[in-house]
Residue frames as a rotation matrix with the C-alpha (Angstrom) as fourth column:
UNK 1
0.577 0.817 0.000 0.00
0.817 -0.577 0.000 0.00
0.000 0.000 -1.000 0.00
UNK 2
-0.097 -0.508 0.856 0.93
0.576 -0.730 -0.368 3.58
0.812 0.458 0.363 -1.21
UNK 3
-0.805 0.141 -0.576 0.39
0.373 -0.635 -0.677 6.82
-0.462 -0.759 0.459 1.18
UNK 4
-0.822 0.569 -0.007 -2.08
-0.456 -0.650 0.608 7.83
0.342 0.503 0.794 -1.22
UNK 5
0.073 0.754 -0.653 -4.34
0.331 0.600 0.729 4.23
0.941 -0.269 -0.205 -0.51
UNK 6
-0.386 0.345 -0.855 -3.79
0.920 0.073 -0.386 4.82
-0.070 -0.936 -0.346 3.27
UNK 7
-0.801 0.349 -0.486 -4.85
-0.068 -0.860 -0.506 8.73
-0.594 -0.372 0.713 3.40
UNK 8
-0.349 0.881 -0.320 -7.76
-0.636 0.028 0.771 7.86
0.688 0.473 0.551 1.08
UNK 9
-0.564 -0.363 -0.741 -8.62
0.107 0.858 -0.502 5.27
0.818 -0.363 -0.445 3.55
UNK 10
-0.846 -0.098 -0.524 -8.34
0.513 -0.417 -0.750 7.59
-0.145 -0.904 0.403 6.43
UNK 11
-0.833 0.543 -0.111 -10.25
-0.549 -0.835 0.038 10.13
-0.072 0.093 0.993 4.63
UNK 12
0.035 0.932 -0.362 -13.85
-0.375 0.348 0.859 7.76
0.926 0.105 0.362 3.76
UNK 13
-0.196 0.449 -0.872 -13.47
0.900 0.434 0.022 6.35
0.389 -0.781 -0.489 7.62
UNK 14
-0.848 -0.252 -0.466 -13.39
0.504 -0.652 -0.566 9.98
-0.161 -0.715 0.680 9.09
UNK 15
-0.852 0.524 -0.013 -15.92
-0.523 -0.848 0.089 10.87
0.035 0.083 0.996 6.93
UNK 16
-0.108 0.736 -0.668 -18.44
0.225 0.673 0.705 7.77
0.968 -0.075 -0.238 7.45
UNK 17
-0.728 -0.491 -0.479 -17.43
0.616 -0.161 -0.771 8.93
0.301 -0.856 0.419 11.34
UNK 18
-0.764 0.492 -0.417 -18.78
-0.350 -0.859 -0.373 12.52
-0.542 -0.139 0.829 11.25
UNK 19
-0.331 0.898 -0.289 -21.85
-0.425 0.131 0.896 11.27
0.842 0.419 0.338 8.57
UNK 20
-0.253 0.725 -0.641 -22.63
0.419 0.679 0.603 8.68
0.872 -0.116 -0.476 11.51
UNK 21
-0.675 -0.067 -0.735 -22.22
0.693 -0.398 -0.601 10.85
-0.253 -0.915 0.315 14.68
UNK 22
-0.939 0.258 0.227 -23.96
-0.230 -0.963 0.142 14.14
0.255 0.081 0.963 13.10
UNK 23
-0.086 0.991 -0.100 -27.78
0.154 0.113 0.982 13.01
0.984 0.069 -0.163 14.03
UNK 24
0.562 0.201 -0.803 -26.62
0.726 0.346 0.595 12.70
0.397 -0.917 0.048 17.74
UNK 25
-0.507 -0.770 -0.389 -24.63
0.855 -0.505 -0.114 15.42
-0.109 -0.390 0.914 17.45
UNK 26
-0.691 0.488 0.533 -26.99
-0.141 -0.814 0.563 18.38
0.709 0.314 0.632 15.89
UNK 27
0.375 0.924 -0.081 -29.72
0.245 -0.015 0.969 17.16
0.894 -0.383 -0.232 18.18
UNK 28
0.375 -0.059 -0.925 -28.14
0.926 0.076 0.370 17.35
0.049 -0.995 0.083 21.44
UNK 29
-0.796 -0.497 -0.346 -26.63
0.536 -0.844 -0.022 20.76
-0.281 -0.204 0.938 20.24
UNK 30
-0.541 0.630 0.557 -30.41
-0.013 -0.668 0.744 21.89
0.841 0.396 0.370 19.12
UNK 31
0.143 0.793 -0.592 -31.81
0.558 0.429 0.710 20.47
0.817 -0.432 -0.381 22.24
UNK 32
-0.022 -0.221 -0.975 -29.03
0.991 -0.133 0.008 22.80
-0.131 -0.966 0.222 24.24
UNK 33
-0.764 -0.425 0.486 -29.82
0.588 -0.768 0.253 25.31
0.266 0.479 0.836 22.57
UNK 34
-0.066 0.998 -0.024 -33.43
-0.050 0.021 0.999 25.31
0.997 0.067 0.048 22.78
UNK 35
0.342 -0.051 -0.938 -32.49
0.918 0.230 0.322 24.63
0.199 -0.972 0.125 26.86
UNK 36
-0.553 -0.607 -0.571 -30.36
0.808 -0.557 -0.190 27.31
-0.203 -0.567 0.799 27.45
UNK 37
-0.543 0.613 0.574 -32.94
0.137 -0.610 0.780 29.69
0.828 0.503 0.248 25.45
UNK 38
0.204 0.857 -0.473 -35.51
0.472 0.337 0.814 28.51
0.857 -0.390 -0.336 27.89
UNK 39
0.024 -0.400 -0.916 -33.09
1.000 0.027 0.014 28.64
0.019 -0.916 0.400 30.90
UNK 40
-0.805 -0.580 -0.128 -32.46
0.583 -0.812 0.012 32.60
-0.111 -0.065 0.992 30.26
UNK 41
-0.015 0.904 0.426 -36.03
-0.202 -0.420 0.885 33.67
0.979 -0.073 0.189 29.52
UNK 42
0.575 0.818 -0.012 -36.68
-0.005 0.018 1.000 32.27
0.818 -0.575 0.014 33.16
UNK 43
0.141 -0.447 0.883 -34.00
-0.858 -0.501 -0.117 32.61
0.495 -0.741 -0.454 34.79
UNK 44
0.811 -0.089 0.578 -33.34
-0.278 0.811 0.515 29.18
-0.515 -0.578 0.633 36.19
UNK 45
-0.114 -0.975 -0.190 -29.95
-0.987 0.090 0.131 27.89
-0.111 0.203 -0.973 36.29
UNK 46
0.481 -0.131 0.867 -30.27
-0.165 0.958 0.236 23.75
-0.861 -0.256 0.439 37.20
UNK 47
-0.559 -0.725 -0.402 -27.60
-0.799 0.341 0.496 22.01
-0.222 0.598 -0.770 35.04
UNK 48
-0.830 0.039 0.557 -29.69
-0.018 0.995 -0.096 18.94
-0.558 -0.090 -0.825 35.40
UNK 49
0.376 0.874 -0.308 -32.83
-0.101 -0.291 -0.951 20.67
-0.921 0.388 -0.021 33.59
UNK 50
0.501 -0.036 -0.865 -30.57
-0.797 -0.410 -0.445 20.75
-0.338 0.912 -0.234 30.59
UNK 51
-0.735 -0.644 -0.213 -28.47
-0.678 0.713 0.180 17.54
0.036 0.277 -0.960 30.44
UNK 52
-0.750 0.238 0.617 -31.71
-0.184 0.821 -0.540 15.06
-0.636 -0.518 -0.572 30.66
UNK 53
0.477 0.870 -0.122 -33.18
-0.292 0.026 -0.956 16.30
-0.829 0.492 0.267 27.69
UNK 54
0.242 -0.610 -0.755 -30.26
-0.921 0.101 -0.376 16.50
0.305 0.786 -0.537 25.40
UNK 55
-0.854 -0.301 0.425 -29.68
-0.245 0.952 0.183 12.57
-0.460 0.052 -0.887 26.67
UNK 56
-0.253 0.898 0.359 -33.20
0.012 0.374 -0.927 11.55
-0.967 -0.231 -0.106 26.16
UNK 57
0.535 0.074 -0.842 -33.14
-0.721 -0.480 -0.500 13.27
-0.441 0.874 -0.203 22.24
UNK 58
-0.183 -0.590 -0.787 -30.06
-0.979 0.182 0.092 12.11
0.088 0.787 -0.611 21.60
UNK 59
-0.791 0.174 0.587 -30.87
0.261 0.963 0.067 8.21
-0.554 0.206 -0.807 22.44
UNK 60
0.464 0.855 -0.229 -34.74
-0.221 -0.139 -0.965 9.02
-0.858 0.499 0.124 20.61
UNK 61
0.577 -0.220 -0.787 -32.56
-0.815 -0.084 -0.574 10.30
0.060 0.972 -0.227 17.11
UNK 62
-0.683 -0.729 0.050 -30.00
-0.689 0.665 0.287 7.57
-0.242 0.162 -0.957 17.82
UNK 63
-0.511 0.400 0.761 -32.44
0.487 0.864 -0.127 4.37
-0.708 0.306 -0.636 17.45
UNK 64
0.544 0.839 -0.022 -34.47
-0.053 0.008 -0.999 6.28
-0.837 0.545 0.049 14.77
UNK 65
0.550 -0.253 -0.796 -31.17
-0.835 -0.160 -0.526 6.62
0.006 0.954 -0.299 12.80
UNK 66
0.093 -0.651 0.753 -29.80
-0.579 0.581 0.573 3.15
-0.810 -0.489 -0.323 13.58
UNK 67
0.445 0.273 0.853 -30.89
0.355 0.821 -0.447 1.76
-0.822 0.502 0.269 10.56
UNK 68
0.913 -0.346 0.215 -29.37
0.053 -0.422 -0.905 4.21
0.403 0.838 -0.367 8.13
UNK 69
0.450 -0.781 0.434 -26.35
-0.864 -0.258 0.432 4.62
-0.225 -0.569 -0.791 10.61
UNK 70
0.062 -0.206 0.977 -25.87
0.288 0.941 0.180 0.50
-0.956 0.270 0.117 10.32
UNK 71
0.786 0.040 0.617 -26.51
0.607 0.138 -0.782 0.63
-0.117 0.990 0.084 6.00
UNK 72
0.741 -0.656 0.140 -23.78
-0.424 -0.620 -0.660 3.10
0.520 0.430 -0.738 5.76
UNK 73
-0.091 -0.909 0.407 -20.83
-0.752 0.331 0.571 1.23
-0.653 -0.254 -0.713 7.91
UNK 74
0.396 0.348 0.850 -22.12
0.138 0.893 -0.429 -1.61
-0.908 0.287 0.305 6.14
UNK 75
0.978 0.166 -0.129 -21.71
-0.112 -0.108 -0.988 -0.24
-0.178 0.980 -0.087 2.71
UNK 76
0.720 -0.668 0.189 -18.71
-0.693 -0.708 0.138 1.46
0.042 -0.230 -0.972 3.51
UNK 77
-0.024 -0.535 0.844 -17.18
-0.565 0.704 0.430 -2.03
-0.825 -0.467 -0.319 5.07
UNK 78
0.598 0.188 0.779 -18.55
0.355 0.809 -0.468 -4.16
-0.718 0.557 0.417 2.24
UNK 79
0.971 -0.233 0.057 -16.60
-0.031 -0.355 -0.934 -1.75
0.238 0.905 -0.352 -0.39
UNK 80
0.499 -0.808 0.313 -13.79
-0.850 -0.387 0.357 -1.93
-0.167 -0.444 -0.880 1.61
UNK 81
0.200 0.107 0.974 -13.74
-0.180 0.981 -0.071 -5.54
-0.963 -0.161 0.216 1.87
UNK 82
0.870 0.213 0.445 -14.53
0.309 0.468 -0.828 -5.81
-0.384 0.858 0.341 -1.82
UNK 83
0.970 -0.244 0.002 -11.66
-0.116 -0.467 -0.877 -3.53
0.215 0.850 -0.481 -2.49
UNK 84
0.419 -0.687 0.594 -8.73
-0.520 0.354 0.777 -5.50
-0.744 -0.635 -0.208 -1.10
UNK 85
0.651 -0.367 0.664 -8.09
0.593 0.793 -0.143 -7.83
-0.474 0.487 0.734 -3.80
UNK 86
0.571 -0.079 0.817 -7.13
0.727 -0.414 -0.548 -4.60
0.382 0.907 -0.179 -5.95
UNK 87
0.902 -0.365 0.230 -4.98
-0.425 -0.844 0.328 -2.49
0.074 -0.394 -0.916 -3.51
UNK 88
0.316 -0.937 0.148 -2.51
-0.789 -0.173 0.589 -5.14
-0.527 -0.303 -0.794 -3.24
């Protein structure tokens, strides 16, 4: 294997990475937004008012995207797999 195959490599896992993480990531950063909004209109501080929704979201968006989250490592793995004979 060249440096080119391994930093191409690198680059489609990092980006299958961030493709699978971003649902659980945008939600828990809309959900603290949408908290901390709340929290300053009323004045209430509680840390715990804001960390029990952004868990609760993010597990919700996590099992609704598990199935597209799974089909993309999957793909990702199966091309990878397939593309072994031809890298070396």
């Amino acid at each position: 294997m060249d440096l080119d195959t391994v930093s191409e490599l690198g680059r489609q896992a990092l980006y299958i990475t961030v493709l699978v993480s971003m649902p659980a990531m945008v939600t828990g950063m809309v959900i603290g937004l949408i908290i901390s909004v709340l929290q300053s209109i009323t004045s209430v501080q509680e840390q715990t008012l804001s960390f029990v929704p952004k868990i609760l979201a993010t597990l919700v968006v996590t099992i609704a995207a598990l199935p597209w989250m799974l089909a993309l490592v999957m793909e990702y793995t199966e091309q990878l797999f397939l593309s072994i004979p031809m890298r070396f």
